[in-house]
mmCIF file as Biopython writes it, N, C-alpha, C and O atoms, coordinates in Angstrom:
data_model
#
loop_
_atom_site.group_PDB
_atom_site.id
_atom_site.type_symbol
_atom_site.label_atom_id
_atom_site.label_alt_id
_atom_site.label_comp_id
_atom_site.label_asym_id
_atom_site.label_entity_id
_atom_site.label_seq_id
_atom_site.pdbx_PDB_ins_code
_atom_site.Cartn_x
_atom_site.Cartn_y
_atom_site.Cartn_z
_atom_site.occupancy
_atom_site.B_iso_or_equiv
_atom_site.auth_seq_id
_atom_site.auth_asym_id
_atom_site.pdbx_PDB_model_num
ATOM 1   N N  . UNK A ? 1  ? -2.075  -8.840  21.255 1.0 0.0 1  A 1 
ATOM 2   C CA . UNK A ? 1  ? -3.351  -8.573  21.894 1.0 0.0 1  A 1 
ATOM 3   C C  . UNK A ? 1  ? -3.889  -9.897  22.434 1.0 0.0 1  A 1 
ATOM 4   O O  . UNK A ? 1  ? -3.847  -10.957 21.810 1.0 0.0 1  A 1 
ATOM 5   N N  . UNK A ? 2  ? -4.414  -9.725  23.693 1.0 0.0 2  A 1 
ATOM 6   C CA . UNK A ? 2  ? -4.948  -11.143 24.308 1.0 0.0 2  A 1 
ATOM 7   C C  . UNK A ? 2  ? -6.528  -11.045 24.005 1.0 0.0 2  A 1 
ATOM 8   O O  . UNK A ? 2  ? -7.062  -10.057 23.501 1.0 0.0 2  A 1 
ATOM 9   N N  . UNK A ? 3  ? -7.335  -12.479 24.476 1.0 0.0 3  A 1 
ATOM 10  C CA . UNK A ? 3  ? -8.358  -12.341 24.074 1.0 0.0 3  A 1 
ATOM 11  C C  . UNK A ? 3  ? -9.552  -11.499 24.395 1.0 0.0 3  A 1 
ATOM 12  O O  . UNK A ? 3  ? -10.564 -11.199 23.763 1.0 0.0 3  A 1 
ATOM 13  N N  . UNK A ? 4  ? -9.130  -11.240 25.501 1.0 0.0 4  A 1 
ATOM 14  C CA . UNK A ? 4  ? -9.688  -10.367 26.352 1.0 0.0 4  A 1 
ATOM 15  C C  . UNK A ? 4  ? -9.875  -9.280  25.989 1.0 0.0 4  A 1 
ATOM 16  O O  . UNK A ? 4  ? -11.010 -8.813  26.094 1.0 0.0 4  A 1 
ATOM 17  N N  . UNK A ? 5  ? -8.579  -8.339  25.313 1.0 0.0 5  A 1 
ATOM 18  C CA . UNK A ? 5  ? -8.374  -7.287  24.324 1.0 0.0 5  A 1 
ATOM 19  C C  . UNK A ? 5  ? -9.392  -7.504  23.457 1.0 0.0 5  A 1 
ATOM 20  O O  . UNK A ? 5  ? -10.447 -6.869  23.456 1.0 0.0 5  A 1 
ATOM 21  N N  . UNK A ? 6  ? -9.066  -8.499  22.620 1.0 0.0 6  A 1 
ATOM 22  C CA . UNK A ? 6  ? -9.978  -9.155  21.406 1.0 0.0 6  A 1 
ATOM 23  C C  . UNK A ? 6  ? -11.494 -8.479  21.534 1.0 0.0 6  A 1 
ATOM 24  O O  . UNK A ? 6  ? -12.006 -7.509  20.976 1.0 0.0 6  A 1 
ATOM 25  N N  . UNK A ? 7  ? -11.958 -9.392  22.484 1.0 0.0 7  A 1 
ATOM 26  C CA . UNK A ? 7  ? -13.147 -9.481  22.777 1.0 0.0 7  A 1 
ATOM 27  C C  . UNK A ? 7  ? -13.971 -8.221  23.129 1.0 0.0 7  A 1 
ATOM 28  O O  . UNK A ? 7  ? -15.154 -8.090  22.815 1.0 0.0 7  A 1 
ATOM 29  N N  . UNK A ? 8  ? -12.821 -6.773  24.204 1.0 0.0 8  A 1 
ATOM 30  C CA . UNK A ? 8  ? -13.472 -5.361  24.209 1.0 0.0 8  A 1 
ATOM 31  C C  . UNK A ? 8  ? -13.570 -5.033  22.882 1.0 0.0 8  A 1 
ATOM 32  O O  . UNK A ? 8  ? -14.676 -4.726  22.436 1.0 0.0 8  A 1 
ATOM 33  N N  . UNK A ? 9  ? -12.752 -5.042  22.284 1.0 0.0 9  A 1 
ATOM 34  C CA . UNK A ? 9  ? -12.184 -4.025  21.238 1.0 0.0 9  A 1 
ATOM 35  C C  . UNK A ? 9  ? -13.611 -4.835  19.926 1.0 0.0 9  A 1 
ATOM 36  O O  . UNK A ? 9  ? -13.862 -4.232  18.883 1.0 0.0 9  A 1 
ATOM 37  N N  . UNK A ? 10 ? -14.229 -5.982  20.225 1.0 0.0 10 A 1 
ATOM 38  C CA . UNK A ? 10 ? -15.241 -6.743  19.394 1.0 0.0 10 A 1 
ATOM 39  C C  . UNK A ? 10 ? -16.259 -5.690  19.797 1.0 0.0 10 A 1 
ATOM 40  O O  . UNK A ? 10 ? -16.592 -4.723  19.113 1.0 0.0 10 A 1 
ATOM 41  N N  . UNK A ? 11 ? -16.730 -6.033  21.070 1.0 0.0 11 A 1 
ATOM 42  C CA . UNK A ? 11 ? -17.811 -5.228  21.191 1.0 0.0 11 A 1 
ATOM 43  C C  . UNK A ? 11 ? -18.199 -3.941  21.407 1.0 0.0 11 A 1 
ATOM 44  O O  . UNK A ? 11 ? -19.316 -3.491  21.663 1.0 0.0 11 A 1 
ATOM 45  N N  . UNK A ? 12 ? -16.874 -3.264  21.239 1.0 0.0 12 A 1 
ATOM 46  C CA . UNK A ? 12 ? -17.178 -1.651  21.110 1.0 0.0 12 A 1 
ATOM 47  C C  . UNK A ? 12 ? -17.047 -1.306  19.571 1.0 0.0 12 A 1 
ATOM 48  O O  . UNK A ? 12 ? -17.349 -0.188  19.153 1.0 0.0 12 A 1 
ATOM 49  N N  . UNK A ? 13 ? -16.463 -2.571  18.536 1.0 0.0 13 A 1 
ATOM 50  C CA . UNK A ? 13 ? -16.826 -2.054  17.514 1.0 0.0 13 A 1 
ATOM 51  C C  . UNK A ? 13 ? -18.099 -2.152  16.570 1.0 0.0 13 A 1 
ATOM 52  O O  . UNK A ? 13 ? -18.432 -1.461  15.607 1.0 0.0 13 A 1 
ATOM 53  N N  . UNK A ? 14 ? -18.720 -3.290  17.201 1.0 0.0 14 A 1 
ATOM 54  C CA . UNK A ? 14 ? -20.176 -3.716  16.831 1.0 0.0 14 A 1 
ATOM 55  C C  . UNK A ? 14 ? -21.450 -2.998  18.111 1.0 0.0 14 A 1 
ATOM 56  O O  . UNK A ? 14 ? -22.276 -3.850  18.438 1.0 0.0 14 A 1 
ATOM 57  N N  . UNK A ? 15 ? -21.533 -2.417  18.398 1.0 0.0 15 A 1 
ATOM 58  C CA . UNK A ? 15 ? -21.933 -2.060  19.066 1.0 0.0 15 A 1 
ATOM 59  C C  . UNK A ? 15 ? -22.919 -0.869  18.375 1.0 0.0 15 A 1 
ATOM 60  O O  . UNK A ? 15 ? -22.683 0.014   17.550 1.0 0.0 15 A 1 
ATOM 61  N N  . UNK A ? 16 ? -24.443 -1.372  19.295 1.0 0.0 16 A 1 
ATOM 62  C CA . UNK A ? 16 ? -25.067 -0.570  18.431 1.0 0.0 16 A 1 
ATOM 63  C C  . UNK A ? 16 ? -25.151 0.954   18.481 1.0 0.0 16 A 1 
ATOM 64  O O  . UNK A ? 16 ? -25.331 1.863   17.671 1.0 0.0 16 A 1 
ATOM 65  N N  . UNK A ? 17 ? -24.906 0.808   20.004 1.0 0.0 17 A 1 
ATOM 66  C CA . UNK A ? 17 ? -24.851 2.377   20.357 1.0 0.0 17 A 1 
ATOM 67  C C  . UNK A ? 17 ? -23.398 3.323   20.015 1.0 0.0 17 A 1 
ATOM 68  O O  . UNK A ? 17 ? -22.377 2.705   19.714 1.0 0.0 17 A 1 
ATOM 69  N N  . UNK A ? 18 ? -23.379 4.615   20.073 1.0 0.0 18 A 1 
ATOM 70  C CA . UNK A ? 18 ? -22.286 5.288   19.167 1.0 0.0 18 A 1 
ATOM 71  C C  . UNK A ? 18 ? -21.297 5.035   20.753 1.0 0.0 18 A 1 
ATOM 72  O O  . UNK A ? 18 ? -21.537 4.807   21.939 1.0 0.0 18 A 1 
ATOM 73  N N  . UNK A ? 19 ? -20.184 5.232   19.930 1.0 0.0 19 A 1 
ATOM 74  C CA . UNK A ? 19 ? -18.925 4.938   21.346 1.0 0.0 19 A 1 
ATOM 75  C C  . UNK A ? 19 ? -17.903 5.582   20.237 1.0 0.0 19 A 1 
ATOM 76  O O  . UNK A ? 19 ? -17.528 5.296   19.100 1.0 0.0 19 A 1 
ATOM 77  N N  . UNK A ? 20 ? -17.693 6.488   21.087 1.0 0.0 20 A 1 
ATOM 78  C CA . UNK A ? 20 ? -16.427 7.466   20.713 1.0 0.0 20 A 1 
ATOM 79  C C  . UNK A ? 20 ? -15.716 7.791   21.529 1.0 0.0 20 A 1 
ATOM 80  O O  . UNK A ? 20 ? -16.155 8.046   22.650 1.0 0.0 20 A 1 
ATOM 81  N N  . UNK A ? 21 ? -13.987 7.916   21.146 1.0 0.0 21 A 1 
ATOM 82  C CA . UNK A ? 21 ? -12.830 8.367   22.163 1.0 0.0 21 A 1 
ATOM 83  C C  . UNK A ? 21 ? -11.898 9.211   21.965 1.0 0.0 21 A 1 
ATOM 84  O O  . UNK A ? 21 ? -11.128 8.774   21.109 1.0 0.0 21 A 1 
ATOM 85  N N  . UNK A ? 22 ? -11.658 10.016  22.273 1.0 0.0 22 A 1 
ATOM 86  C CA . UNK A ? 22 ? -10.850 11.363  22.100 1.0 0.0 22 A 1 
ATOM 87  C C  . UNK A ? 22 ? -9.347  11.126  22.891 1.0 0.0 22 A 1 
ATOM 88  O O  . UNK A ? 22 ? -9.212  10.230  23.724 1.0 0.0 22 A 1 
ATOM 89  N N  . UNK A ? 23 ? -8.207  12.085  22.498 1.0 0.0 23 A 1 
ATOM 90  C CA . UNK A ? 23 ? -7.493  12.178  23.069 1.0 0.0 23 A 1 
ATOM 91  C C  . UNK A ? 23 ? -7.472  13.089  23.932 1.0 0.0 23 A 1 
ATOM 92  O O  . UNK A ? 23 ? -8.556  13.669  24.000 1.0 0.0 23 A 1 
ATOM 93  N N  . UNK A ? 24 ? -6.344  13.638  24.942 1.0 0.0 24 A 1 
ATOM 94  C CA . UNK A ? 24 ? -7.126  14.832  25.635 1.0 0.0 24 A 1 
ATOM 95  C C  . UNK A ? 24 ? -6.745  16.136  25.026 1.0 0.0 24 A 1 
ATOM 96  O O  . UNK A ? 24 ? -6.422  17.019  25.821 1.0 0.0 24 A 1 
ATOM 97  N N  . UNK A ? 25 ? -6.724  16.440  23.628 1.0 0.0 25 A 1 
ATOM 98  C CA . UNK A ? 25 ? -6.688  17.313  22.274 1.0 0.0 25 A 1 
ATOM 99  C C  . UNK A ? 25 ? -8.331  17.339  21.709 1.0 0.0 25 A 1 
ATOM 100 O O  . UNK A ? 25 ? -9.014  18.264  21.270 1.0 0.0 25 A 1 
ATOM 101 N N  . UNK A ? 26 ? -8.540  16.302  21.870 1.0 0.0 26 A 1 
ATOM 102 C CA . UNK A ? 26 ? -10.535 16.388  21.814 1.0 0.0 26 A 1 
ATOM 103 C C  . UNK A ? 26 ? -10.172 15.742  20.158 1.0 0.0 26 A 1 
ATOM 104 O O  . UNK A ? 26 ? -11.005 15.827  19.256 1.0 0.0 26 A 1 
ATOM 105 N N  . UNK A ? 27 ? -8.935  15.164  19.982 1.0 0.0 27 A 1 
ATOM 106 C CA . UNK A ? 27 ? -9.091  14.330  18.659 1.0 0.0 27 A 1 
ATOM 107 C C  . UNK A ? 27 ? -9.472  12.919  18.514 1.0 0.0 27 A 1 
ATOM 108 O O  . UNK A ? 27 ? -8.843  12.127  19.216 1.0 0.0 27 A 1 
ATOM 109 N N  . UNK A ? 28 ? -10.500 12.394  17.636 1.0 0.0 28 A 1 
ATOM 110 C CA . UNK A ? 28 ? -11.467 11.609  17.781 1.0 0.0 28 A 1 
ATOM 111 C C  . UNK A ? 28 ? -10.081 10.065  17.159 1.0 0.0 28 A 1 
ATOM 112 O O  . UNK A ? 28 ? -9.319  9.913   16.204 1.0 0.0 28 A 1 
ATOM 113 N N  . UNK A ? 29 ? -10.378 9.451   18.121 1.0 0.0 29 A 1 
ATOM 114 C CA . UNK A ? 29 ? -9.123  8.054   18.171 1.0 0.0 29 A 1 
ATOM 115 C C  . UNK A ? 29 ? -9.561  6.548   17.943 1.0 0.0 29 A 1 
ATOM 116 O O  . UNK A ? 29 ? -8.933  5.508   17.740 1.0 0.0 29 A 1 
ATOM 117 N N  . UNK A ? 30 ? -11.178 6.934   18.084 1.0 0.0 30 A 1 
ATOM 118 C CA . UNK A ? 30 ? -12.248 5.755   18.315 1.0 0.0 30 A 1 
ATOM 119 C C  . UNK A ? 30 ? -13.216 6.190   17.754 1.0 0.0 30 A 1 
ATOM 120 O O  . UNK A ? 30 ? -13.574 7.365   17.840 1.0 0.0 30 A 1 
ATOM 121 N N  . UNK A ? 31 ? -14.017 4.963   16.829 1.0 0.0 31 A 1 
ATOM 122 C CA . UNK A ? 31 ? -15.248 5.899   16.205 1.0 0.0 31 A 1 
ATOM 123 C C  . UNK A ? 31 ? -16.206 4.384   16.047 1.0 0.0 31 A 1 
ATOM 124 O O  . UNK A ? 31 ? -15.490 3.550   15.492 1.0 0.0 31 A 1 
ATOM 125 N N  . UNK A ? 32 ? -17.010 4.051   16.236 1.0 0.0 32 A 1 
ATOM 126 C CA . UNK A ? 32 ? -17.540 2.571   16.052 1.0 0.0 32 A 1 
ATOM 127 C C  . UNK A ? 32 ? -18.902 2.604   14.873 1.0 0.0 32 A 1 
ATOM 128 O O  . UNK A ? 32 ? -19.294 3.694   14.458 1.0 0.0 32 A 1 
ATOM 129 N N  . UNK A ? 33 ? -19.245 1.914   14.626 1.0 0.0 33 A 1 
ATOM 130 C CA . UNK A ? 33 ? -20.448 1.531   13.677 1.0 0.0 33 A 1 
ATOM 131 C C  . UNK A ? 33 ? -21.697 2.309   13.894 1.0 0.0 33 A 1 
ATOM 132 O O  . UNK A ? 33 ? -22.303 2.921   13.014 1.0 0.0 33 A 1 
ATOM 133 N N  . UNK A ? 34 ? -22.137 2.197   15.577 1.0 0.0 34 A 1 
ATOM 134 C CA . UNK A ? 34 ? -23.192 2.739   16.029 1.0 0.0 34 A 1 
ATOM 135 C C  . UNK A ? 34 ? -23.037 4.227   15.929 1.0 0.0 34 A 1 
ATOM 136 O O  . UNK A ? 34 ? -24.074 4.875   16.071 1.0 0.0 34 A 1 
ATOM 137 N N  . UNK A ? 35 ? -21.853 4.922   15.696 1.0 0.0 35 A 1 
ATOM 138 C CA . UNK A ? 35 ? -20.807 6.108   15.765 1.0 0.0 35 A 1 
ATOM 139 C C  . UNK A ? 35 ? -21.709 7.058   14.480 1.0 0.0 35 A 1 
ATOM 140 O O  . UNK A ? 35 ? -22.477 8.012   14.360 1.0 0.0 35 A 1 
ATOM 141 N N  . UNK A ? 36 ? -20.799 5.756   13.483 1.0 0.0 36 A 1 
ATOM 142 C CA . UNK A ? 36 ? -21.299 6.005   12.237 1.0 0.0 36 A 1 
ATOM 143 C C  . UNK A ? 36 ? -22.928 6.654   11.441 1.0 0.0 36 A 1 
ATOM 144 O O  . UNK A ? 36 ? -23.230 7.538   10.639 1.0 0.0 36 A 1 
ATOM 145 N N  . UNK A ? 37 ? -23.780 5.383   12.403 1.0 0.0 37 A 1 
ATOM 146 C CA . UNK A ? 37 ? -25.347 5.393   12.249 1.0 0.0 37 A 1 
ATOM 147 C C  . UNK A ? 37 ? -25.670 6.435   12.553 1.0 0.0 37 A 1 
ATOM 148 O O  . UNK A ? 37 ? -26.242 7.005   11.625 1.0 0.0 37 A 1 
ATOM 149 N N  . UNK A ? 38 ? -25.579 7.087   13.552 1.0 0.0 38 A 1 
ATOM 150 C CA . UNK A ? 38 ? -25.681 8.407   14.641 1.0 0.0 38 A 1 
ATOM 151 C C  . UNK A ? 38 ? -25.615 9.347   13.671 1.0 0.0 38 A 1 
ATOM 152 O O  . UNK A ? 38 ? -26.571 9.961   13.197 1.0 0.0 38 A 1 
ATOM 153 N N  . UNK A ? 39 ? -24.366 9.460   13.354 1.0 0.0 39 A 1 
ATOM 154 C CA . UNK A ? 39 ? -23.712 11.089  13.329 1.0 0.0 39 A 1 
ATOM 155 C C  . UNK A ? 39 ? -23.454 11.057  11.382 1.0 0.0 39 A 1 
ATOM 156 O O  . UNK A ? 39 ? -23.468 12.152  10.819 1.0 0.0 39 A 1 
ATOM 157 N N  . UNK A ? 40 ? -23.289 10.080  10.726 1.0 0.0 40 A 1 
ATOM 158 C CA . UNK A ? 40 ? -23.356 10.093  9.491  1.0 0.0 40 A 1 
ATOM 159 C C  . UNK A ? 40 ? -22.143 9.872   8.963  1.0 0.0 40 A 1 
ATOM 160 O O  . UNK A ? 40 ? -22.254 9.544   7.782  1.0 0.0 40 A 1 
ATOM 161 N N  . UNK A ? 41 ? -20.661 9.926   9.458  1.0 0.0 41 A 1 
ATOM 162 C CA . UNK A ? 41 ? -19.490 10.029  9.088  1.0 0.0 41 A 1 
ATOM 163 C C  . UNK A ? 41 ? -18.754 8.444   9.502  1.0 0.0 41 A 1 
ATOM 164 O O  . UNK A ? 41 ? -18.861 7.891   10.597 1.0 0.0 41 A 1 
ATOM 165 N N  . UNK A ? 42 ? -18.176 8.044   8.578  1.0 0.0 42 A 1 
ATOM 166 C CA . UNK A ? 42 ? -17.484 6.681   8.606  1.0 0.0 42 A 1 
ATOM 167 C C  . UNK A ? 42 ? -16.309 6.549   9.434  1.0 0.0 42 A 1 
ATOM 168 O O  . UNK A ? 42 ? -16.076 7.504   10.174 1.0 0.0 42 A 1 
ATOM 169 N N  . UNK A ? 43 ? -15.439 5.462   9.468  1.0 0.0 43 A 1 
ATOM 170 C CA . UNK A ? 43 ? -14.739 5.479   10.599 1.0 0.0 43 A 1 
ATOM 171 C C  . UNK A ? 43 ? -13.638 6.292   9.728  1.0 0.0 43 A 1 
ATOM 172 O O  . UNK A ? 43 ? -13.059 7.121   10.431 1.0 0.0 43 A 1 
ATOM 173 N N  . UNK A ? 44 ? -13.394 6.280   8.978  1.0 0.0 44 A 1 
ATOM 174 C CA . UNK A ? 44 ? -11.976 6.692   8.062  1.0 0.0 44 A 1 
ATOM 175 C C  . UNK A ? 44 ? -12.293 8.210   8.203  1.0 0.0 44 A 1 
ATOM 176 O O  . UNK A ? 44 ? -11.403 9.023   8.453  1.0 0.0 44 A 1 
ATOM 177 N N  . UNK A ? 45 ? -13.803 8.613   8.006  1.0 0.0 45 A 1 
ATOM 178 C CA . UNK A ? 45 ? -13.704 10.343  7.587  1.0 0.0 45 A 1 
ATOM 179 C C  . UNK A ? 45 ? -13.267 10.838  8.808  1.0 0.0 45 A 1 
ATOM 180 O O  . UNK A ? 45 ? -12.571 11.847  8.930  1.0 0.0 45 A 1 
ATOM 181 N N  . UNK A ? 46 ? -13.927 9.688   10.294 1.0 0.0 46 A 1 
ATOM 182 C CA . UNK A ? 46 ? -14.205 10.937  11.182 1.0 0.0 46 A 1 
ATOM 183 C C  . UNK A ? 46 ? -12.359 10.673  12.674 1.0 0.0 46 A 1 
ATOM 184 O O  . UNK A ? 46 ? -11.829 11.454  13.465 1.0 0.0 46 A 1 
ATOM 185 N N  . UNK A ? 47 ? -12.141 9.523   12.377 1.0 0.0 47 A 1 
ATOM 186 C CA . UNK A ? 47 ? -11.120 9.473   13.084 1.0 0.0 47 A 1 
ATOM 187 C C  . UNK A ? 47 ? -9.574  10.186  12.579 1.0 0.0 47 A 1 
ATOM 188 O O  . UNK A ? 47 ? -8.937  9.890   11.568 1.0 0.0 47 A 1 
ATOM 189 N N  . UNK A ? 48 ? -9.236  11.157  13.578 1.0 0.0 48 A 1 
ATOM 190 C CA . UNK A ? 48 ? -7.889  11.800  13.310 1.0 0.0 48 A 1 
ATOM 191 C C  . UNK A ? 48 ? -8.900  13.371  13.583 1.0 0.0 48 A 1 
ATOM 192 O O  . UNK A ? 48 ? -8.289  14.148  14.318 1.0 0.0 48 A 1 
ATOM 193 N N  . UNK A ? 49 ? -10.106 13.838  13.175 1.0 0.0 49 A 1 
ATOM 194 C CA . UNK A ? 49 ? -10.731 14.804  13.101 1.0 0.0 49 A 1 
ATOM 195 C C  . UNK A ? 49 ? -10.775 15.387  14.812 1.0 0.0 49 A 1 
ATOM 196 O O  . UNK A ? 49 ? -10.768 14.520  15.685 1.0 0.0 49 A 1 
ATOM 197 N N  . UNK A ? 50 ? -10.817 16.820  15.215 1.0 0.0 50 A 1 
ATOM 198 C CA . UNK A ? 50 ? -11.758 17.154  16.125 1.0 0.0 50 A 1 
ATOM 199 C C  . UNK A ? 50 ? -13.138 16.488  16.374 1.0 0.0 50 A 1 
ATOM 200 O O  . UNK A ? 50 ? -13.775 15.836  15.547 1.0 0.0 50 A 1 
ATOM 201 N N  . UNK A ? 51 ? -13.467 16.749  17.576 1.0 0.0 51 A 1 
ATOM 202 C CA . UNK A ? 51 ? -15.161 15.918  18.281 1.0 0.0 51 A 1 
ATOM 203 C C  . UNK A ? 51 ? -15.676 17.043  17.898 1.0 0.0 51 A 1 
ATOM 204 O O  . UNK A ? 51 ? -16.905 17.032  17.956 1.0 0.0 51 A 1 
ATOM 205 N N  . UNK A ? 52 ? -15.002 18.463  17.355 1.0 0.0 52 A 1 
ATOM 206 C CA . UNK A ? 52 ? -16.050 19.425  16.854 1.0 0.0 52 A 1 
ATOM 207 C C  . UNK A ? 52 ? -17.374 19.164  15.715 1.0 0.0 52 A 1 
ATOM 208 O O  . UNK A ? 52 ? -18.436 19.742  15.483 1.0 0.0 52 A 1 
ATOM 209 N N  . UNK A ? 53 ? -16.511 17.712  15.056 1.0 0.0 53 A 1 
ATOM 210 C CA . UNK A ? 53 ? -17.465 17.713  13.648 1.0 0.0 53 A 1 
ATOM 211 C C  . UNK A ? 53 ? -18.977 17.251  14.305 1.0 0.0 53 A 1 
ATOM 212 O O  . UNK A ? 53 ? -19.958 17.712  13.722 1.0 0.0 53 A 1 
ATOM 213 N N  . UNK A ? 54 ? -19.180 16.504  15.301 1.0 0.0 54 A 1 
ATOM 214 C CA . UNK A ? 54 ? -19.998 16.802  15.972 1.0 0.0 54 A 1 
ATOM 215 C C  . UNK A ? 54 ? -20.838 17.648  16.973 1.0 0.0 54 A 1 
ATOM 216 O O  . UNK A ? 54 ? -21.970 17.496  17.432 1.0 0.0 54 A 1 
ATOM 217 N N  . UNK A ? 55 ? -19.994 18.479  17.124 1.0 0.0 55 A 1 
ATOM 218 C CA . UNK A ? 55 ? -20.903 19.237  18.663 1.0 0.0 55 A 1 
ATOM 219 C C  . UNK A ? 55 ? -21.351 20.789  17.570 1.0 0.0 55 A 1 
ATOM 220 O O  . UNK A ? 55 ? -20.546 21.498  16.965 1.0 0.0 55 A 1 
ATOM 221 N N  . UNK A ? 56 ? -22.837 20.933  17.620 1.0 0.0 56 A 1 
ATOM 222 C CA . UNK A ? 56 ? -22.990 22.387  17.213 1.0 0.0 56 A 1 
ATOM 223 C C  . UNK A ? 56 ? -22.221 23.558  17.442 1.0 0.0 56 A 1 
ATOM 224 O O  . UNK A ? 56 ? -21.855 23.665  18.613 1.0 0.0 56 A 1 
ATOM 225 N N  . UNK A ? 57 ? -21.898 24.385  16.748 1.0 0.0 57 A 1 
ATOM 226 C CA . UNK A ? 57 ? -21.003 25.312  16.459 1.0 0.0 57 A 1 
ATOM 227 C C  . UNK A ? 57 ? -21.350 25.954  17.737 1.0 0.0 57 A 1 
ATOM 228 O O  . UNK A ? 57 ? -20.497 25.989  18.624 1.0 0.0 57 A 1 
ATOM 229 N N  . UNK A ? 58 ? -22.748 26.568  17.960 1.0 0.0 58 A 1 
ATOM 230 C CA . UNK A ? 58 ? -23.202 27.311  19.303 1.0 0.0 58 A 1 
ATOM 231 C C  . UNK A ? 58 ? -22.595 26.632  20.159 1.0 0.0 58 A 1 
ATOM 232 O O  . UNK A ? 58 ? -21.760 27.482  20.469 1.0 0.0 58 A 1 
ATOM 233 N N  . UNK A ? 59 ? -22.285 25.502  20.978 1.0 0.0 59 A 1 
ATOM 234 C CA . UNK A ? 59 ? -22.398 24.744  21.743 1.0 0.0 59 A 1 
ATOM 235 C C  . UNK A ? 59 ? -20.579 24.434  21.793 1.0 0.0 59 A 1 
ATOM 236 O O  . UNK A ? 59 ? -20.255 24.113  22.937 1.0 0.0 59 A 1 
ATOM 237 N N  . UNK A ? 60 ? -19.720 24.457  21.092 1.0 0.0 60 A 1 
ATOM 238 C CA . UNK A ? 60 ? -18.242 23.920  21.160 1.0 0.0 60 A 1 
ATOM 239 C C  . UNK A ? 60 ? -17.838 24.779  21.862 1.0 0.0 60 A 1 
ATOM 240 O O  . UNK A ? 60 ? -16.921 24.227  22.471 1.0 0.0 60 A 1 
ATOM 241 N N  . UNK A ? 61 ? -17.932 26.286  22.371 1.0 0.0 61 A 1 
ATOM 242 C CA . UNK A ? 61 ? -16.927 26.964  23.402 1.0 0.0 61 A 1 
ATOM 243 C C  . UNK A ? 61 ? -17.046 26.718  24.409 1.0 0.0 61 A 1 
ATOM 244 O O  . UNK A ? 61 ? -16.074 26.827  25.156 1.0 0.0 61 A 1 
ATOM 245 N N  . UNK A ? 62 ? -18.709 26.119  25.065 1.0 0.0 62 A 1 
ATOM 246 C CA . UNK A ? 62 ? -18.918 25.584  26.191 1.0 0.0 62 A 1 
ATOM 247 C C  . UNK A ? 62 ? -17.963 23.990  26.365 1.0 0.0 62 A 1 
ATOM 248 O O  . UNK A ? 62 ? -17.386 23.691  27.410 1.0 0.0 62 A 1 
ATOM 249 N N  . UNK A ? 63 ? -17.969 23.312  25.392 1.0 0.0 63 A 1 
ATOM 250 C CA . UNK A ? 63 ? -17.955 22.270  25.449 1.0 0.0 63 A 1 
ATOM 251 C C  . UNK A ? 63 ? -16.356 21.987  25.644 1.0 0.0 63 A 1 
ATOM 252 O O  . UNK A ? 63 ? -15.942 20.833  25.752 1.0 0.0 63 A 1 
#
């Protein structure tokens, strides 16, 4: 990894705001600190999971 790498991959993990990334399976691959604060789930619980554990149940067939 160059520093450059370094340096995104720094500030999307400190970052205060939530930053999340899915595959195109909608499985969560990225989960950051601000992620955490948000939504309540740590990086370990919520990465490998569906983005369902977030989106209201009403709301996931649209989504």
């Amino acid at each position: 990894m160059n520093i450059a790498d370094t340096l995104a991959r720094s500030n999307v993990t400190d970052a205060s705001d939530g930053i999340i990334a899915t595959d195109r399976e909608g499985v969560i691959r990225l989960w950051n600190a601000g992620a955490e604060r948000i939504f309540g789930y740590i990086v370990s619980e919520a990465v490998g999971l569906s983005l369902d554990i977030i989106i209201p149940e009403r709301l996931r067939e649209r989504h």
